[in-house]
VOGU-3710 file (C-alpha; in Angstrom, 3 decimals, decimal comma):
1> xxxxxxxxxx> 54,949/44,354/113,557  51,916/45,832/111,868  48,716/46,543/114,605  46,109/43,749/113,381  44,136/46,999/112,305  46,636/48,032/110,541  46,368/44,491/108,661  42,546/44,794/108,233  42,990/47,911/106,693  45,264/46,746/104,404
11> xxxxxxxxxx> 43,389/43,634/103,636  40,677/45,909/103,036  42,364/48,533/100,332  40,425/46,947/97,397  36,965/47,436/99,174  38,201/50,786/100,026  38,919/51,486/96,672  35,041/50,800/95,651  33,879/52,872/98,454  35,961/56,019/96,804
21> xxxxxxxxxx> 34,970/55,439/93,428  31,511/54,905/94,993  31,688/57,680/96,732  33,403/60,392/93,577  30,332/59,073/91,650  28,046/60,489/94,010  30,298/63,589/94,555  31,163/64,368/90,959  28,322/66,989/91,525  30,865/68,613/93,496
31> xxxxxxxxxx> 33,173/69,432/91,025  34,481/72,735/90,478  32,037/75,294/88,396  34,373/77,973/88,569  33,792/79,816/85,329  37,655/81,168/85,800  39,221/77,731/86,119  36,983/76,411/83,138  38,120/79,485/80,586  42,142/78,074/82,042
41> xxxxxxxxxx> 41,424/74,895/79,991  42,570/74,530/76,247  41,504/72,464/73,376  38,874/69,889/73,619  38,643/69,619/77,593  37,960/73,607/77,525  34,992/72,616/75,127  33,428/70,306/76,974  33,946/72,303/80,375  32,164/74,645/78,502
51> xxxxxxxxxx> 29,212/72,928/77,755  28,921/71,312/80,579  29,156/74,508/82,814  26,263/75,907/80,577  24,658/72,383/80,388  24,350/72,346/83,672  23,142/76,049/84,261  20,426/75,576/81,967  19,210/72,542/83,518  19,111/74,106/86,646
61> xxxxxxxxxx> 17,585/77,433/84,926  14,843/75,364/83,644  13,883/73,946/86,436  13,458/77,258/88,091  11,761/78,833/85,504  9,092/75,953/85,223  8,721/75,745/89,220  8,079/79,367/89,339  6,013/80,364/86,403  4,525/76,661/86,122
71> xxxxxxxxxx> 5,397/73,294/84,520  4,667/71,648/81,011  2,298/68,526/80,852  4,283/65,589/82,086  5,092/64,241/78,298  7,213/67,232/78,088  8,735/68,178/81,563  9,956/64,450/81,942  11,590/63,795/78,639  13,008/67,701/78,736
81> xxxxxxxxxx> 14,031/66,617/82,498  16,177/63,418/81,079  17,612/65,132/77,704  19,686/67,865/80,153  20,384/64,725/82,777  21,372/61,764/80,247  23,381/64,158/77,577  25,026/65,714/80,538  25,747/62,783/82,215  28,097/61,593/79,621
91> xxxxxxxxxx> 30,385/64,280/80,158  30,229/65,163/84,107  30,738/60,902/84,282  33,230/59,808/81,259  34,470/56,577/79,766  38,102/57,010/81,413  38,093/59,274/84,403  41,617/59,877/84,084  41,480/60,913/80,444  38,265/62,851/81,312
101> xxxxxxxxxx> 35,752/63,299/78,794  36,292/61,748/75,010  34,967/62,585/71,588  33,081/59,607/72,155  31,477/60,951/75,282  30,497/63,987/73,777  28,837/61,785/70,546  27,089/59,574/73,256  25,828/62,854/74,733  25,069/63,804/71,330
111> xxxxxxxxxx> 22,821/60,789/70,741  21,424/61,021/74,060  20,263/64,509/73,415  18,366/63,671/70,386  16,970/60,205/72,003  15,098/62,156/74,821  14,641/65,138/72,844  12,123/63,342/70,392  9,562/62,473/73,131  9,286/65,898/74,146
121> xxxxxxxxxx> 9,168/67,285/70,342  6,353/64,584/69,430  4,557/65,096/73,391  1,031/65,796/71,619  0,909/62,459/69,116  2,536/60,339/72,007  0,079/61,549/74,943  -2,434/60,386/71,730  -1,843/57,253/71,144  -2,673/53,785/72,969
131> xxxxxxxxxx> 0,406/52,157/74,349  1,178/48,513/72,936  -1,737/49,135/70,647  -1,044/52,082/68,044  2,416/51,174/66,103  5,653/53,007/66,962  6,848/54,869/63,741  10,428/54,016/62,713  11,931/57,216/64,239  10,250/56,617/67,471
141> xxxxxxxxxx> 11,683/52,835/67,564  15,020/54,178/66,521  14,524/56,752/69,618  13,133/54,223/71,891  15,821/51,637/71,451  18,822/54,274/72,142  17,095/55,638/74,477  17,392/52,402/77,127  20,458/51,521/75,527  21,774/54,807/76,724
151> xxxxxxxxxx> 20,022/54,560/80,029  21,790/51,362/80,726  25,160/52,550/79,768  24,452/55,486/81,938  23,456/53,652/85,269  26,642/51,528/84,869  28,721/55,066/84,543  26,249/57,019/87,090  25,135/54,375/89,652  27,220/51,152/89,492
161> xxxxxxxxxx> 26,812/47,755/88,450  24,390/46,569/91,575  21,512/49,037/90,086  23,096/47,924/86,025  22,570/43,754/87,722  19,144/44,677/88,800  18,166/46,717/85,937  18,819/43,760/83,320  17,591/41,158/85,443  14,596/42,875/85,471
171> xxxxxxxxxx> 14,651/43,349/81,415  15,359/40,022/80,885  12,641/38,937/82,889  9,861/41,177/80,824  11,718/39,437/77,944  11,944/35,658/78,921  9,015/35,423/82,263  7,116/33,107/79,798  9,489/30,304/80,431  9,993/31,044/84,209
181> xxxxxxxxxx> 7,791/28,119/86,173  5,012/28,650/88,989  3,729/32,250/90,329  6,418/34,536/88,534  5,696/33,071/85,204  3,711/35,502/82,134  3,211/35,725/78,398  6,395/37,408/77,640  6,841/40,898/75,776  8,915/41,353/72,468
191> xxxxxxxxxx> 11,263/44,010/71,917  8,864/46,260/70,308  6,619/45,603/73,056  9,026/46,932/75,746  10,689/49,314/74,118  7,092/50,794/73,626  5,931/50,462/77,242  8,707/51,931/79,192  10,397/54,908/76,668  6,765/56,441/75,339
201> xxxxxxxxxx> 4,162/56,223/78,540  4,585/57,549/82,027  5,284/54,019/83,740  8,954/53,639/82,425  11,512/55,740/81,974  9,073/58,789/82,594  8,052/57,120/85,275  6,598/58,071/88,935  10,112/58,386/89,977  11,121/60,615/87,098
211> xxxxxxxxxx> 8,430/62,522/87,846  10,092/63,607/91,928  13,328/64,446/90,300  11,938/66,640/87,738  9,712/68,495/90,300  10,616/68,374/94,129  13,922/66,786/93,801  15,099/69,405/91,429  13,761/72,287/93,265  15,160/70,816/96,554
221> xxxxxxxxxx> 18,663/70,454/94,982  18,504/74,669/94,199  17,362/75,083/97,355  20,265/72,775/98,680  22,454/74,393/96,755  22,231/77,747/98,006  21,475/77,720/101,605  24,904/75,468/101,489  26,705/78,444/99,892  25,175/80,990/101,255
231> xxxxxxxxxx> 27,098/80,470/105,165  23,939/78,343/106,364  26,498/75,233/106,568  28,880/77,062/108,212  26,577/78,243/111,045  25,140/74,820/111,806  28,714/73,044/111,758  29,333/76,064/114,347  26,042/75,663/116,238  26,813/72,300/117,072
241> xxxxxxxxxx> 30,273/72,642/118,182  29,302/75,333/120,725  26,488/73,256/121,723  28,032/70,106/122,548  32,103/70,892/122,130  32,736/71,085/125,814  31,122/67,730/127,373  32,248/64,787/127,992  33,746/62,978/124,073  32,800/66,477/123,072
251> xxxxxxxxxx> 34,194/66,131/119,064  31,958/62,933/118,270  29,063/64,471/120,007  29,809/67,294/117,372  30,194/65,283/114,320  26,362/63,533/115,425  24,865/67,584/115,726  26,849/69,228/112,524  26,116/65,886/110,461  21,986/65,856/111,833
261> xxxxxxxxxx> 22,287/69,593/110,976  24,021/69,589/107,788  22,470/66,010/106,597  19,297/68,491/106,233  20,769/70,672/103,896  23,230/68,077/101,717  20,729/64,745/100,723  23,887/62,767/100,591  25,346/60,639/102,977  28,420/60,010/101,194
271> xxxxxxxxxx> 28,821/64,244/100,887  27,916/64,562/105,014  30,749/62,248/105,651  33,336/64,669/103,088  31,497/67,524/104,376  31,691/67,363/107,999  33,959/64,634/108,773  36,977/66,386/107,399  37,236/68,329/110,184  34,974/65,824/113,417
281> xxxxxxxxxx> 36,911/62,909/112,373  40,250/64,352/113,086  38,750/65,975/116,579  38,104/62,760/117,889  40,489/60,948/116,650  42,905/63,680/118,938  40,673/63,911/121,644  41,245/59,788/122,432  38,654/57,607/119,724  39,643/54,810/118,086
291> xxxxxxxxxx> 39,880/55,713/113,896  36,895/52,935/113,230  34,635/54,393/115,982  35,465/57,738/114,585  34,977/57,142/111,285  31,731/55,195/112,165  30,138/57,923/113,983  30,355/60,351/111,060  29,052/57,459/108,714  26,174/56,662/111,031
301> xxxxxxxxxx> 25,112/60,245/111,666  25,804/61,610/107,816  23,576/58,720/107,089  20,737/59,717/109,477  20,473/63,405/107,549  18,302/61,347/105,090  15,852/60,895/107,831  16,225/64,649/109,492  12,897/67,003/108,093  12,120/69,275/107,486
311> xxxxxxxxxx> 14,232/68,463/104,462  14,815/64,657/104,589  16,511/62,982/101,156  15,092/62,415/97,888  13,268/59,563/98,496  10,633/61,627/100,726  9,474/63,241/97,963  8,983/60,623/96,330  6,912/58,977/99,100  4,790/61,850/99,562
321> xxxxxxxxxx> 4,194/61,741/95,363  3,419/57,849/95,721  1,333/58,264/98,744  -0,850/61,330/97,780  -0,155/63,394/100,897  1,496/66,326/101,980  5,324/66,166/102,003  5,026/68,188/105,572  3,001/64,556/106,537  5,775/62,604/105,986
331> xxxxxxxxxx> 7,706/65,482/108,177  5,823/64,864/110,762  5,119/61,195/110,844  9,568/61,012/110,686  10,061/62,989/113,752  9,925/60,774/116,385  12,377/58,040/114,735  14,596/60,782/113,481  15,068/62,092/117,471  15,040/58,415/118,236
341> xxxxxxxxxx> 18,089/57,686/115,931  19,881/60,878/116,870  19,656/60,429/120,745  20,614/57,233/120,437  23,902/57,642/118,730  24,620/60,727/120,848  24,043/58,585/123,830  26,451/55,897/122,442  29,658/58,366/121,819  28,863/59,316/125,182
351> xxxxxxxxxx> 29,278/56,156/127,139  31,941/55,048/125,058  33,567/58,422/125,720  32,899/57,187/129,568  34,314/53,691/128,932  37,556/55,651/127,874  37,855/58,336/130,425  37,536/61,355/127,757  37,067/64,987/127,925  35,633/67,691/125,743
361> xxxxxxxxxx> 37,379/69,978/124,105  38,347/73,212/125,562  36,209/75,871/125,218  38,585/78,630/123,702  39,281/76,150/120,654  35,371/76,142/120,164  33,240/78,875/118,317  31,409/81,194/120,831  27,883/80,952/121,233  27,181/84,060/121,454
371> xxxxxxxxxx> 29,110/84,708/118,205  27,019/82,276/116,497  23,931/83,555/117,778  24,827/86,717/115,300  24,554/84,853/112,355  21,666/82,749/113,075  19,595/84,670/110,392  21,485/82,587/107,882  19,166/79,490/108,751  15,996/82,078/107,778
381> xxxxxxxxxx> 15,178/80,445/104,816  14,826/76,959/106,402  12,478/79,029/108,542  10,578/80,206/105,140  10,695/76,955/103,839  8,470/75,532/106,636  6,170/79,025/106,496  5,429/78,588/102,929  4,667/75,095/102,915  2,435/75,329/106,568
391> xxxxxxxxxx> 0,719/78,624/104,071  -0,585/75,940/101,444  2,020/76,200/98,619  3,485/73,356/96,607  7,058/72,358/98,273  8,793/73,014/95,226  7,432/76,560/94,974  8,229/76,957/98,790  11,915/75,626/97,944  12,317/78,640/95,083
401> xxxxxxxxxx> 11,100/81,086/97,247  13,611/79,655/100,203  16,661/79,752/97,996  15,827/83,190/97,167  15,756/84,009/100,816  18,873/82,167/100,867  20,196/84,685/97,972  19,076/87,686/100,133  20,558/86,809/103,552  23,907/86,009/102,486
411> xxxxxxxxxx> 24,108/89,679/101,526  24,534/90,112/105,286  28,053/88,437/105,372  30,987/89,388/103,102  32,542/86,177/102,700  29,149/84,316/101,916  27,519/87,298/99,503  26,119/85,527/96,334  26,177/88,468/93,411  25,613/88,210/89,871
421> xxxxxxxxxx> 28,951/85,904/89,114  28,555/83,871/92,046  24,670/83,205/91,051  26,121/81,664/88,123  28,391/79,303/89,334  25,893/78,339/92,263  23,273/77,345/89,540  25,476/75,582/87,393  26,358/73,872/90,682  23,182/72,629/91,185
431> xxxxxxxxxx> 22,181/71,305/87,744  25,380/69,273/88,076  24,188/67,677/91,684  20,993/67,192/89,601  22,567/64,260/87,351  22,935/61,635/89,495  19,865/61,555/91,210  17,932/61,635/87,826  19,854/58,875/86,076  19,324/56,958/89,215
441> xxxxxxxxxx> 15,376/57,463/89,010  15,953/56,523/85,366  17,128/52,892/85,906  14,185/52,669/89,055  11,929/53,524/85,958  12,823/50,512/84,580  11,979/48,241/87,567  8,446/50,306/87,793  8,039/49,853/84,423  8,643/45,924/84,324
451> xxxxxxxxxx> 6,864/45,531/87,184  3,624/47,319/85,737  4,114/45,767/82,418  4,281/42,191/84,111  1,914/42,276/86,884  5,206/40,731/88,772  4,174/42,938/91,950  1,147/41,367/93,102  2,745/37,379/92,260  5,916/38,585/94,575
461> xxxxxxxxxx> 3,518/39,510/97,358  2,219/36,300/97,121  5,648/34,356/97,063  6,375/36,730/100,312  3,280/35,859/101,863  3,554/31,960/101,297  7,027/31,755/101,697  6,482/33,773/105,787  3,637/31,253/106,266  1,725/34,384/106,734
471> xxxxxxxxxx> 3,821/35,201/109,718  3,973/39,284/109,824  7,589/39,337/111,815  9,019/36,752/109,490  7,561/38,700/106,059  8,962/42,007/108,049  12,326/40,454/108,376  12,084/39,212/104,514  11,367/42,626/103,366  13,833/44,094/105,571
481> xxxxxxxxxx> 16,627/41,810/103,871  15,372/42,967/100,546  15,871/46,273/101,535  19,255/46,016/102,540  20,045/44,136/99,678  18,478/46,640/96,964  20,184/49,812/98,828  23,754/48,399/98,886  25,553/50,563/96,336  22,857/52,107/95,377
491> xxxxxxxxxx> 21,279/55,676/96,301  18,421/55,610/99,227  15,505/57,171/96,500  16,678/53,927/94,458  16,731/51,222/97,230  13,299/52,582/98,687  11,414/52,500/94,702  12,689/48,905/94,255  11,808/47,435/97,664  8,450/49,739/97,853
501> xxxxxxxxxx> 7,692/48,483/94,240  8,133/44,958/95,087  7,992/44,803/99,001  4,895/47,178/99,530  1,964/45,133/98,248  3,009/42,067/100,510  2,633/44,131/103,474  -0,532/45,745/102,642  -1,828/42,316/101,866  -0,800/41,726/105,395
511> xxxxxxxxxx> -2,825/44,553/106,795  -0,115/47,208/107,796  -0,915/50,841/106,905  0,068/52,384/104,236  2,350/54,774/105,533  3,747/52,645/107,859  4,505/50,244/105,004  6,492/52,629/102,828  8,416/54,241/106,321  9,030/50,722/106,889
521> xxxxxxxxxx> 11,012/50,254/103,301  12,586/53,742/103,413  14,018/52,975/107,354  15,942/50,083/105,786  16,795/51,634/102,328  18,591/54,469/104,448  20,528/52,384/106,598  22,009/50,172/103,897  24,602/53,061/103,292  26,645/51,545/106,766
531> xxxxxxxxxx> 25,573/48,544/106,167  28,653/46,085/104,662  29,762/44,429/102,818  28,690/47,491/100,905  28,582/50,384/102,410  29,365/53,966/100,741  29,061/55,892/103,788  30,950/53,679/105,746  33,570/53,298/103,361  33,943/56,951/103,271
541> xxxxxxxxxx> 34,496/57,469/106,604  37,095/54,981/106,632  38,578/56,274/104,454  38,439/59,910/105,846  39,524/57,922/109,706  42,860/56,051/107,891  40,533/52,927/109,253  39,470/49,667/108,235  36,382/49,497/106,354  34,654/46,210/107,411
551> xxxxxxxxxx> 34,930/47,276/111,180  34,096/51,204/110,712  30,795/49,590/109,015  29,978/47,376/111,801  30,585/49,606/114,403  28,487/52,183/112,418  25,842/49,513/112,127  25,666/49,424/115,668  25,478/52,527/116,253  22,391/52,890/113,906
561> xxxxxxxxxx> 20,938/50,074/115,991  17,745/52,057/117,054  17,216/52,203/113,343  16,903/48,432/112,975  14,241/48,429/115,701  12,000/51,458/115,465  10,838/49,743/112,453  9,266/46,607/113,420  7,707/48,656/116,129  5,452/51,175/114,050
571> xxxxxxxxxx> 4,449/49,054/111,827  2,307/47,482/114,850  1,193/50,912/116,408  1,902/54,074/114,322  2,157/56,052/117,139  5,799/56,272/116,513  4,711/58,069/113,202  2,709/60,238/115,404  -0,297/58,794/114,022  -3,016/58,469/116,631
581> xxxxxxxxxx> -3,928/60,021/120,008  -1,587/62,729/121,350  -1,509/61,423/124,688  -0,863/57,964/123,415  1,839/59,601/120,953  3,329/61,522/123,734  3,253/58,011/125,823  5,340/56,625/123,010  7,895/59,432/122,769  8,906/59,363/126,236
591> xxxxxxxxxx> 8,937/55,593/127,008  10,991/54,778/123,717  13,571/57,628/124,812  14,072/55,677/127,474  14,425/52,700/126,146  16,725/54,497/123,774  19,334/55,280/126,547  18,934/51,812/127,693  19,473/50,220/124,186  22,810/52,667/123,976
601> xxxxxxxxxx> 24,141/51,681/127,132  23,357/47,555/126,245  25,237/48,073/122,951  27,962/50,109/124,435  28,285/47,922/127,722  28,753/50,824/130,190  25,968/51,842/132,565  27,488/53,956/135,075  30,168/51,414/134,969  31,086/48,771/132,629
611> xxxxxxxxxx> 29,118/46,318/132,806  28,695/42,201/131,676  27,540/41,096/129,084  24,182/39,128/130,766  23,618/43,022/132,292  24,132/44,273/128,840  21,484/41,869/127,372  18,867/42,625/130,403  19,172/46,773/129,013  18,719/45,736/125,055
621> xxxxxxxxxx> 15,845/43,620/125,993  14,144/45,914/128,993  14,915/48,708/125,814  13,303/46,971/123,330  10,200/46,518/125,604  10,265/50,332/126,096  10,306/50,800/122,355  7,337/48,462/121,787  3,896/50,860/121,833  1,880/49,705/124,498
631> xxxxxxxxxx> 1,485/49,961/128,372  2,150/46,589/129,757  5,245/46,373/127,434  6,358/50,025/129,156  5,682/48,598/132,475  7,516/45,904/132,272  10,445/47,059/130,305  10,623/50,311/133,042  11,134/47,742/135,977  13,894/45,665/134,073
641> xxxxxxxxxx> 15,569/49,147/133,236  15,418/50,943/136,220  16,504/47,922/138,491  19,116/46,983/135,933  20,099/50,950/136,346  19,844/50,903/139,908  22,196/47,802/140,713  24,646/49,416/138,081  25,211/52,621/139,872  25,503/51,050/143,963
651> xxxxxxxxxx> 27,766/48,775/142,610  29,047/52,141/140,330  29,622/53,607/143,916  31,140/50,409/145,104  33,853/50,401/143,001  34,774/54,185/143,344  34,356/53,487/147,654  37,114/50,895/147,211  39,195/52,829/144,566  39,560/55,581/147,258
661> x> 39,863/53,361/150,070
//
């Protein structure tokens, strides 16, 4: 008789078979872009191989040309940004992906080339004009009207249908709001009217969010790109597992360092999980874990590397743009959380490893330190990313320079050199991981777009407001719903736009910071990817683990626990955002790690022994009170803790005195 996991698993094959076509959207990037295997093709396929292998090397190309000899106006880097992304886009993600590419991709790409190109041709009379006052010409309503046609068609291909849902609803309230009742309700825009306001002025399409991906995205992805190639992911997967190999549930404990590591390098969760947990997901499933907890712990800490500086995902960028502040500012204010989250799951995999009596794995089947110590000067340019930025350049400049570093220092290792050929392929590699991020910004255009056209914004902070009774923990709960609702299927830069759009305003209107507000958003828009019923990263690592998708995602979602609460707490006392007094930030740090390994061991139910549920509660709650800035709240939450600890471990000792006796 099948194992009732066995039957979940099975029950679960359709959901698993979203989370991998999820999951190849977000990898098609990853695609081969070896020039030798495209010239193998014949016929059509050949052709388009072709031009999407140059395609995509001249998107990349352009981007490092602008970044390092300096960028057009914005009503020509934007639209020039979207031609390469939407006409490629077509082809990279076709009609049938078992057919591959059609000759009605390549006219869509076709059209979509010419759509996007017109904005950019026409940049001086557009930047010109008045929006919704001067008269589109015919061409430009032609080109307008594709355009989001196109756009729409794409996000369905690109994204999936949640951001498609969301993008229409949106559409068709700019269309129809004039017949919604109450707060939402407005005039109501015509065709011409929209089609005007979000595909010729910088709050649609071309948008804030377009803006990120043409600029620090883009450069970011290079960057990405090469450090990956050039050994650099090699030598942290390495550098973990001779760090942490040989303890106690040693291979988890490895997939939580090489996914923190590599998550800096990747931007993906769904690509940490393929990335790392092809080879830590087998480890632990050997070395005694159960295939959901294994494939949760890669999905949890895959999904963290969003949160890890100094090169956090896509979405940072874009919060730094929105914000006005350094991107090294939003570095710094994530540290704390991002050890926080970390620690936490590290401390987790180690008292379940405890619970089930596990080992680490021997030390000759693990690299040697001292062996990876040699080839430590592969991680330089991460070094000379931080340098350049700390000297006062742009982070997009400092990414050029660090993927040129990256070029240099694989010249130091055989395997890993990157010559002329290699260059290539590497570049074309990164215009292709370019696409999705850019078509996803595309259809958060729209949303920005409605939103500014409609005034929508400030009427939904209202409806927050009224609807919490101007409660702050029951607004931060409705926002943090939203948030998990907008990231579900969706990438993180996408989830945080909508919900900082829309969600934002209602907490500034209820006094919270600024950049507490948008961490707040972000926190939530990251942690959606383990979250089910839709859950990419969580889907891929069941589907790496042989598991069952609904429990890998709620086990990962426990796991990521810490993330639900470190939240709430900041957004009362930044000092978790290291925002304030040093001596009240370093008060912060060391009381919440505390409460950290208390939460861990409440979730986990094993402190020094297994322990009760009551006991279990008395740690989450004496944790949470650890967590909470402030010095009574410390005070009190150290007593429950360190009694709680205290009767765990005589009564530990108990139980081992009478197992020997």
């Amino acid at each position: 008789m099948a194992s009732s996991e066995q039957k979940d698993a099975t029950g679960a094959s359709t959901k698993v078979n979203l989370a991998r076509s999820a999951v190849e959207k977000e990898l098609a990037g990853e695609a081969s872009n070896d020039f030798g295997e495209v010239a193998g093709q014949q016929g059509f396929a050949r052709l388009v191989q072709y031009l999407i292998f140059f395609g995509c090397l001249l998107f990349a190309g352009y981007h490092c040309v602008t970044t390092i000899f300096g960028m057009p106006v914005a009503y020509v880097h934007r639209p020039i940004h979207v031609m390469f992304a939407a006409s490629l886009a077509f082809l990279v993600y076709p009609s049938s992906k078992k057919r591959g590419p059609a000759p009605l991709d390549l006219v869509l790409a076709l059209m979509a080339l010419a759509a996007f190109a017109l904005p950019a041709i026409q940049a001086d009379q557009i930047a010109e004009r008045l929006v919704m006052v001067d008269d589109l010409t015919l061409g430009q309503t032609i080109s307008g009207i594709t355009a989001l046609v196109l756009v729409l068609v794409l996000i369905q291909r690109v994204v999936g249908m949640s951001l498609l849902v969301v993008c229409l609803l949106f559409l068709a309230y700019a269309f129809w709001g004039a017949h919604i009742p109450g707060m939402l309700a407005h005039k109501g825009f015509s065709w011409n009217e929209v089609v005007d306001y979000l595909g010729f002025g910088l709050e649609g399409l071309y948008s804030s969010a377009i803006g990120v991906s043409a600029t620090y995205i883009a450069a970011f992805i290079v960057f990405g790109t090469f450090l990956e190639r050039c050994g650099a992911g090699d030598v942290l997967m390495d550098l973990g597992r001779a760090l942490t190999g040989h303890y106690r549930g040693g291979p988890a404990k490895i997939a939580v360092i090489t996914s923190a590591f590599f998550g800096t390098i990747s931007g993906s969760a769904a690509a940490n999980v393929y990335a790392t947990g092809a080879f830590t997901i087998p480890m632990m499933k050997k070395a005694g874990y159960k295939p959901t907890f294994a494939g949760a712990v890669e999905a949890a800490a895959s999904t963290g590397g969003q949160i890890m500086p100094p090169v956090m995902g896509a979405a940072a960028f874009l919060m730094a743009d929105t914000l006005g502040i350094p991107y090294l500012e939003v570095c710094k204010a994530a540290v704390i959380p991002a050890f926080l989250y970390f620690f936490s799951i590290l401390m987790m995999v180690d008292f379940e490893a405890a619970k089930l009596g596990l080992v680490g794995v021997p030390k000759e089947e693990l690299p040697r330190m001292k062996d990876v110590v040699k080839r430590l000067y592969l991680l330089l340019p991460i070094v000379a990313l931080l340098v350049i930025m700390m000297l006062g350049y742009t982070p997009f400049r400092a990414a050029m320079a660090a993927a040129a570093a990256a070029v240099v220092v694989s010249w130091g290792d055989k395997k890993f050199a990157i010559g002329p050929r290699r260059f290539v392929e590497i570049l074309s590699t990164a215009g292709r991981r370019m696409i999705l991020i850019a078509v996803a910004c595309l259809g958060a255009g729209i949303v920005i777009g409605v939103v500014s056209l409609t005034g929508v914004g400030l009427n939904l902070a209202s409806v927050v407001i009224s609807i919490s009774g101007g409660s702050t923990i029951v607004a931060l709960i409705l926002i943090m719903l939203a948030s998990l609702l907008m990231g579900m299927g969706t990438p993180t830069t996408v989830a945080y736009v909508l919900v900082a759009t829309l969600g934002v305003p209602a907490l500034r209107e209820l006094g919270f910071s600024v950049l507490s507000s948008h961490f707040f958003v972000f926190y939530f828009g990251v942690i959606s990817m383990v979250t089910p019923p839709v859950a990419v990263a969580a889907y891929a690592g069941a589907e790496v683990a042989g598991a069952s998708m609904m429990r890998t995602g709620l086990i990962a979602s426990r796991l990521c626990s810490v993330a639900f609460i470190v939240p709430f707490f900041f957004m009362y006392d930044p000092a978790l955002l290291m925002q304030g007094e040093w001596q009240n930030i370093l008060q912060v740090f060391v009381t919440a790690t505390i409460g950290t390994v208390a939460l861990a061991g409440g979730m986990e139910r094993w402190f020094f022994r297994p322990i009760p549920l009551p006991v279990a509660l008395l740690l989450i709650v004496g944790a949470c009170l650890l967590i909470i800035p402030g010095s009574i709240t410390d005070m009190i939450g150290l007593g429950i803790v360190f009694v709680t600890g205290a009767y765990c471990k005589m009564s530990s000792k108990a139980v081992q005195a009478r197992a020997v006796a």
